[in-house]
Backbone as CSV, one residue per row, in Angstrom:
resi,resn,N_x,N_y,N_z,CA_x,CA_y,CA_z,C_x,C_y,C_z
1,UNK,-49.081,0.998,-5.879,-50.040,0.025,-5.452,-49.522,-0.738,-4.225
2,UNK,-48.534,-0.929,-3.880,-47.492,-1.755,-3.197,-47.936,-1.186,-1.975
3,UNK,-47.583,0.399,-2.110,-47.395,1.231,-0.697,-49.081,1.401,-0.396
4,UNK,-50.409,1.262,-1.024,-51.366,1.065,-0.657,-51.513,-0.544,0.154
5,UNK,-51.185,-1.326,-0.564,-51.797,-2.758,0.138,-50.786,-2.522,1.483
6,UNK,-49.627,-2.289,1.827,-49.232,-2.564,3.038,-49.559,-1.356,3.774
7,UNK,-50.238,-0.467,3.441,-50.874,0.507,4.247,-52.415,0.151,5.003
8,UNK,-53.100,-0.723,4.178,-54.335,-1.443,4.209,-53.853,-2.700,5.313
9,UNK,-52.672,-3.517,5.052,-52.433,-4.034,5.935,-52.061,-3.919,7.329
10,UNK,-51.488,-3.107,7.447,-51.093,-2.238,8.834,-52.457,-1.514,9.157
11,UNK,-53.294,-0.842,8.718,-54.293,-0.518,9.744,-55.334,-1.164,9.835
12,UNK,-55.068,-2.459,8.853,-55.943,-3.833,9.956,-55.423,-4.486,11.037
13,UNK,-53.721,-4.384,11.366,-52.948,-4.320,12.294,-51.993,-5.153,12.228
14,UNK,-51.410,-5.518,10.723,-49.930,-6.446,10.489,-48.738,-5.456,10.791
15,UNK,-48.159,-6.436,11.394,-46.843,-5.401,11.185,-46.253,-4.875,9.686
16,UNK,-45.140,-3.714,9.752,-44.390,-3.069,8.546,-43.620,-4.238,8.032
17,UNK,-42.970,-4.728,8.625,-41.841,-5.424,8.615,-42.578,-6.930,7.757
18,UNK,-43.358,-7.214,8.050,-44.137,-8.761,7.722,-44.992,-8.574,6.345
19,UNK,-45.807,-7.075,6.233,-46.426,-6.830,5.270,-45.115,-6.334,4.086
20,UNK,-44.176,-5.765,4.200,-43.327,-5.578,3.536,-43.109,-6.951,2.551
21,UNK,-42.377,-7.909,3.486,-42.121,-9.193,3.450,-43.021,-10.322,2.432
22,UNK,-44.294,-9.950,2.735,-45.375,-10.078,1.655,-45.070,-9.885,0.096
23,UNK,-45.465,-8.224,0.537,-45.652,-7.791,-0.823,-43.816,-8.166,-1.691
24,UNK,-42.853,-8.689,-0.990,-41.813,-8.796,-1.320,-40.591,-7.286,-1.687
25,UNK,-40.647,-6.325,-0.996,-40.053,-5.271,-0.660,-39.201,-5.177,0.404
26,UNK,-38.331,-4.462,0.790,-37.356,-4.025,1.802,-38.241,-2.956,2.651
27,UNK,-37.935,-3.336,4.291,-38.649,-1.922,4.229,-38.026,-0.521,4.366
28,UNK,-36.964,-0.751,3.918,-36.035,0.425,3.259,-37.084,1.287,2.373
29,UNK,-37.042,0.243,1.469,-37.710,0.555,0.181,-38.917,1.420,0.293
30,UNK,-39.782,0.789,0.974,-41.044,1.480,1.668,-41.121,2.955,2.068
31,UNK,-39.797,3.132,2.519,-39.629,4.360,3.429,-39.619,5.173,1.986
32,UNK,-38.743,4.352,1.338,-37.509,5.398,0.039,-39.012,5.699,-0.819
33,UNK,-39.725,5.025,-1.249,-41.150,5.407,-2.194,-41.798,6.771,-1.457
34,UNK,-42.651,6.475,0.190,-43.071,7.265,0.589,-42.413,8.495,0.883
35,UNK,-41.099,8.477,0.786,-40.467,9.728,0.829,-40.641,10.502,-0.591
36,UNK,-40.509,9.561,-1.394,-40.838,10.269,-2.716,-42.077,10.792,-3.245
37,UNK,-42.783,10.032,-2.779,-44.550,10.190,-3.075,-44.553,11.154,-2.509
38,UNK,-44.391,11.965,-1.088,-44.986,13.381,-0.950,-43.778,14.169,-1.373
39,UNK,-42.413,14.293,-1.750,-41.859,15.020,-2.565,-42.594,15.315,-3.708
40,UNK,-42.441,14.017,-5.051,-42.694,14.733,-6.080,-44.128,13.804,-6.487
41,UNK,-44.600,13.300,-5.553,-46.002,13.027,-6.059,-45.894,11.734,-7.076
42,UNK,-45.095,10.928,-7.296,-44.475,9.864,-7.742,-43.692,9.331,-7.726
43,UNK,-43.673,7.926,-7.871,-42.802,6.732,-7.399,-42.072,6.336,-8.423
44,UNK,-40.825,6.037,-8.545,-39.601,5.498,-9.660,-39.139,3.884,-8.532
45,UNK,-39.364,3.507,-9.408,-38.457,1.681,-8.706,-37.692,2.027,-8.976
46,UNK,-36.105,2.312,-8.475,-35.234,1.834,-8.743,-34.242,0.889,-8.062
47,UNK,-35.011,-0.004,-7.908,-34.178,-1.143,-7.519,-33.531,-1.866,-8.565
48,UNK,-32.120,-2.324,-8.375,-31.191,-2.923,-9.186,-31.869,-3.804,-10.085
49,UNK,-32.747,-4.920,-9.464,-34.058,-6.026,-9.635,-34.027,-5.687,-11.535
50,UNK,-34.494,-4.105,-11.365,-35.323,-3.615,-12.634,-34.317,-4.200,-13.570
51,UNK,-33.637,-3.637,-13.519,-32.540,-3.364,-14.615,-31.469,-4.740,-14.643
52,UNK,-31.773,-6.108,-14.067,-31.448,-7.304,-14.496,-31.522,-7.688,-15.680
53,UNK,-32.663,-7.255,-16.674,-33.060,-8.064,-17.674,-32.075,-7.987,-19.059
54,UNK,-30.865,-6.535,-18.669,-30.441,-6.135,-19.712,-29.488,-7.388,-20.168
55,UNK,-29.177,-7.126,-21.554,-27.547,-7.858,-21.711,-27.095,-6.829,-22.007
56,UNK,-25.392,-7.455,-21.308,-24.177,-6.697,-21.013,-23.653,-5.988,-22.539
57,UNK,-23.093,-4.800,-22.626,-22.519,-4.841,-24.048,-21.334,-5.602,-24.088
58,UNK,-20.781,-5.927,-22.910,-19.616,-6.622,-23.352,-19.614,-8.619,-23.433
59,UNK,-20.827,-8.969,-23.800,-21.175,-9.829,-23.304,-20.693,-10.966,-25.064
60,UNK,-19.987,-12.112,-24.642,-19.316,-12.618,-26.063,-20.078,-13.356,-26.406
61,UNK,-19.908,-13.056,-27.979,-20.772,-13.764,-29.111,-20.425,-15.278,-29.611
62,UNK,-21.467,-15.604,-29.847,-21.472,-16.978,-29.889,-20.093,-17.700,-30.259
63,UNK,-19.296,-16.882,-31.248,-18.186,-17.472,-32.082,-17.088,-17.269,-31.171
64,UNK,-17.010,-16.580,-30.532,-16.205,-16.304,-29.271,-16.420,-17.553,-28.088
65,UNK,-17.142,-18.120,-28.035,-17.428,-18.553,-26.838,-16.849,-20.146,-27.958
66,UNK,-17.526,-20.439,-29.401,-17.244,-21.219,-29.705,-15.150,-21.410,-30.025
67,UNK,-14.797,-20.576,-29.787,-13.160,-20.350,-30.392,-12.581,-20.618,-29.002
68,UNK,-13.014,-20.242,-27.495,-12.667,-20.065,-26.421,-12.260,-21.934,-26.322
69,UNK,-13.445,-22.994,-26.676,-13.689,-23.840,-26.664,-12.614,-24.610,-27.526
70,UNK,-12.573,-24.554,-28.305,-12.016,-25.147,-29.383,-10.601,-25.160,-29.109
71,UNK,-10.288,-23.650,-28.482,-8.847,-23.308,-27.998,-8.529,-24.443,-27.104
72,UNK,-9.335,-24.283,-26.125,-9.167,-25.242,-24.907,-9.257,-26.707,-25.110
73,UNK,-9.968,-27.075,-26.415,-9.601,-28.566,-26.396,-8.101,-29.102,-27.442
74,UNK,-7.693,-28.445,-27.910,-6.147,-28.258,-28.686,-5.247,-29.348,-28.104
75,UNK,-4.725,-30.079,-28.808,-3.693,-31.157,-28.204,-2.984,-30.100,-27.296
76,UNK,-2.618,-29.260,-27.657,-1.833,-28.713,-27.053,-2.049,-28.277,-25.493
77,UNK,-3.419,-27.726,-25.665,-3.937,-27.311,-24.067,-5.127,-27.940,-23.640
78,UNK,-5.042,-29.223,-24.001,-6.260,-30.137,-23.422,-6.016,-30.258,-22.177
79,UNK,-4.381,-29.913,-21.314,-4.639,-30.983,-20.222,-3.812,-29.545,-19.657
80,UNK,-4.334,-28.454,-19.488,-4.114,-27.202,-18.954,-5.245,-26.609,-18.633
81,UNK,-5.190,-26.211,-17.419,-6.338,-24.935,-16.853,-6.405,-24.099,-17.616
82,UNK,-7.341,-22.881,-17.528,-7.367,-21.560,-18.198,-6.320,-20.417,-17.711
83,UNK,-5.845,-20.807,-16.679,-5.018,-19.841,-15.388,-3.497,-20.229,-16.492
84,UNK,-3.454,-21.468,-17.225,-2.450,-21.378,-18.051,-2.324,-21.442,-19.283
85,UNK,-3.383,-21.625,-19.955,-4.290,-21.415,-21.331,-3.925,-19.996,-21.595
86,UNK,-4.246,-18.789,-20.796,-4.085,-17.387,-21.332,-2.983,-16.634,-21.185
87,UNK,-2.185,-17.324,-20.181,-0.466,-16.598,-20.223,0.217,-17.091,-21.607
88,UNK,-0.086,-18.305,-22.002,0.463,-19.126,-22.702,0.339,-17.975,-24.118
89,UNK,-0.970,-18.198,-24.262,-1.511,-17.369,-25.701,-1.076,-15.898,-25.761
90,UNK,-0.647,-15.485,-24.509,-1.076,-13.829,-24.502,0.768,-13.692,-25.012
91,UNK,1.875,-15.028,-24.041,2.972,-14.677,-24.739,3.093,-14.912,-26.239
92,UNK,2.046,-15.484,-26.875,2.371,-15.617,-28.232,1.173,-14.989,-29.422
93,UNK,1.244,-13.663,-28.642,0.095,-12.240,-28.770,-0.756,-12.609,-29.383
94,UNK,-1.916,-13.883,-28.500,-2.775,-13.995,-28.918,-3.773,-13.761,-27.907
95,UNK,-5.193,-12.799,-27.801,-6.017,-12.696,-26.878,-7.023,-12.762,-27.663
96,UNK,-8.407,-14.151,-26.616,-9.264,-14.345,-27.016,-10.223,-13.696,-26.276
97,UNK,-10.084,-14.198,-24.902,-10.576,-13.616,-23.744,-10.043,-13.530,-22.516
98,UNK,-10.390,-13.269,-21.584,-10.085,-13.407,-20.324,-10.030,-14.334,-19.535
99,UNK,-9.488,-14.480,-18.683,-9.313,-15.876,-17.589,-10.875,-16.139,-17.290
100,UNK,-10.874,-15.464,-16.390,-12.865,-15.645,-16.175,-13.833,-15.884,-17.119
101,UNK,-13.759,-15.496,-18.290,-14.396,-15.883,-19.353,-14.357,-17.407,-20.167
102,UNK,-12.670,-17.369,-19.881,-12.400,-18.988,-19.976,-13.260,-20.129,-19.327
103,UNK,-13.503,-19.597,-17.728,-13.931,-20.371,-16.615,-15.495,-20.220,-17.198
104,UNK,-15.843,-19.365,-17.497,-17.015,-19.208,-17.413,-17.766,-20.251,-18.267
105,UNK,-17.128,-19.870,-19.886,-17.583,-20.472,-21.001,-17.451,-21.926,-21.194
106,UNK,-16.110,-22.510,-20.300,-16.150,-24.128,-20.209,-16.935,-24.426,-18.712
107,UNK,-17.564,-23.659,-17.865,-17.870,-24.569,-17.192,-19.616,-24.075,-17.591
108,UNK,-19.929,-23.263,-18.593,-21.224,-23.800,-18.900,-21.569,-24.844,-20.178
109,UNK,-20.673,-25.247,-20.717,-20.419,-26.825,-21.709,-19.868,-28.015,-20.951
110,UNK,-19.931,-27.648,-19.616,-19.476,-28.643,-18.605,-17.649,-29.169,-18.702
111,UNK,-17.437,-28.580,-19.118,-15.545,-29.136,-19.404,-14.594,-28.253,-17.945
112,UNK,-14.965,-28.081,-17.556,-14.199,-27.403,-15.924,-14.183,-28.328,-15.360
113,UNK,-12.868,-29.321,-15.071,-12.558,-30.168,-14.103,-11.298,-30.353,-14.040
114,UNK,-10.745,-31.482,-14.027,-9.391,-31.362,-13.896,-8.777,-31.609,-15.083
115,UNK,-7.847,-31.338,-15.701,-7.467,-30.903,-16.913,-5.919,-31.469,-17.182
116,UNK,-5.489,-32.387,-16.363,-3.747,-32.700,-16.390,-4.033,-34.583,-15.582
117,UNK,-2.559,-34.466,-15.141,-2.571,-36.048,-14.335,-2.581,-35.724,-13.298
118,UNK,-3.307,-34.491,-12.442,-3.158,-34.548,-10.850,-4.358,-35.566,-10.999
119,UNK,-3.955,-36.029,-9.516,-5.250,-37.159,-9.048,-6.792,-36.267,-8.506
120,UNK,-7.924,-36.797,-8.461,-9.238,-36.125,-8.287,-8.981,-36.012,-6.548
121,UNK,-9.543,-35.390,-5.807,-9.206,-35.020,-4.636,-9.676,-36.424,-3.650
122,UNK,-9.659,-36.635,-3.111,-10.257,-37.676,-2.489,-10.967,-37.263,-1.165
123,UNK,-12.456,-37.837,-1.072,-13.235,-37.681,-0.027,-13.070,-38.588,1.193
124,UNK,-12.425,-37.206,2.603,-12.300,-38.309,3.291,-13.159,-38.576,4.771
125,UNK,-13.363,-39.350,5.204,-14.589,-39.728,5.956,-14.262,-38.981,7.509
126,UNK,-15.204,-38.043,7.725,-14.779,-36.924,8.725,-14.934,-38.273,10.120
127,UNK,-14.463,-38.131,11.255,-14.547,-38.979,12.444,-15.932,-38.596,13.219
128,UNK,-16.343,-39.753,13.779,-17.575,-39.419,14.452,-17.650,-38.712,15.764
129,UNK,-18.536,-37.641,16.115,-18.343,-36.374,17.042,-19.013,-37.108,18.461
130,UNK,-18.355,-36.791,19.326,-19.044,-37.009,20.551,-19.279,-35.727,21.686
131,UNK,-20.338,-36.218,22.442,-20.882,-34.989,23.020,-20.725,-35.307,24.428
132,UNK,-20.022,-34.309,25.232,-19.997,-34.136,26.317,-21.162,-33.937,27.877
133,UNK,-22.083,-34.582,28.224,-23.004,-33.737,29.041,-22.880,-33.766,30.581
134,UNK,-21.471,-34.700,30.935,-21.059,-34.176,32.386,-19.785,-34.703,32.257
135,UNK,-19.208,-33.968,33.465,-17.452,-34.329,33.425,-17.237,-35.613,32.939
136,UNK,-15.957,-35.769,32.766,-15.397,-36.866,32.555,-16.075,-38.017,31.804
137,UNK,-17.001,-37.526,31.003,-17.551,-38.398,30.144,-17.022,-38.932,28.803
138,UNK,-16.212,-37.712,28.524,-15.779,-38.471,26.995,-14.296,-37.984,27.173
139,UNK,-13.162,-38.957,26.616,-11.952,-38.356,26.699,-11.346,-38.392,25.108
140,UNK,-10.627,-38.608,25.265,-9.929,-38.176,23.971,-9.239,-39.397,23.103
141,UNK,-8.951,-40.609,23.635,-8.874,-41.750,23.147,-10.503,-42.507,22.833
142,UNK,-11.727,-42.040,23.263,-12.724,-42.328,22.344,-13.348,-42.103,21.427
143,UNK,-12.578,-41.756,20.556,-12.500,-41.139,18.913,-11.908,-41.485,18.159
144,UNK,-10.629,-42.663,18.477,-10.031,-43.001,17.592,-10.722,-44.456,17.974
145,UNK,-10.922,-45.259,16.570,-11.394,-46.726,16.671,-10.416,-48.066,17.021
């Protein structure tokens, strides 16, 4: 249906590129259908798009995600990253999950921040820019206050 409406559109006289854009396609894509349509007389999507909806098989179960958690709030590793949360455990042959999984699972319960006594970074106030539009207009001692 796709490759009809932007066919309808183009010989009322839109461009490929804009009607593509429309119908929300590549015009890769466009090409890749109509190449197929007079091959085998039918069209397969396979754009990645499709196949988003799956879940992963390796994807952790609730009790996992709840143990990941629980790990991480432990007197012991309350005030440790995950980057040292899993060396820690793995020397004392314990594996829950993975580093990334660590990151993942506390920063969607919101607990990813800083985790020890370093100080929070501090925001610092960039200097104000000046613009040049003929010689000798701005030097280099008018930037500092």
């Amino acid at each position: 249906m796709a490759i009809q409406l932007i066919d309808e559109a183009m010989t009322a006289g839109a461009r490929q590129v804009k009607a593509c854009e429309v119908v929300g396609i590549n015009p890769r894509t466009l090409r890749r259908w109509q190449k197929q349509l007079l091959v085998t007389r039918e069209v397969q999507d396979q754009r990645k798009t499709a196949a988003a909806d799956r879940v992963p098989a390796n994807k952790l179960s609730e009790a996992e995600r709840e143990q990941i958690i629980d790990t991480c709030n432990l007197p012991e590793y309350k005030s440790l990253p995950p980057s040292q949360i899993v060396p820690i455990l793995a020397d004392k042959g314990e594996y829950i999950a993975s580093e990334s999984s660590f990151y993942r699972t506390l920063r969607e319960v919101e607990q990813v921040n800083r985790r020890g006594r370093a100080e929070v970074p501090k925001n610092r106030i960039k200097p104000k820019g000046y613009k040049a539009t003929r010689p000798n207009q701005v030097w280099c001692r008018d930037s500092v206050p």
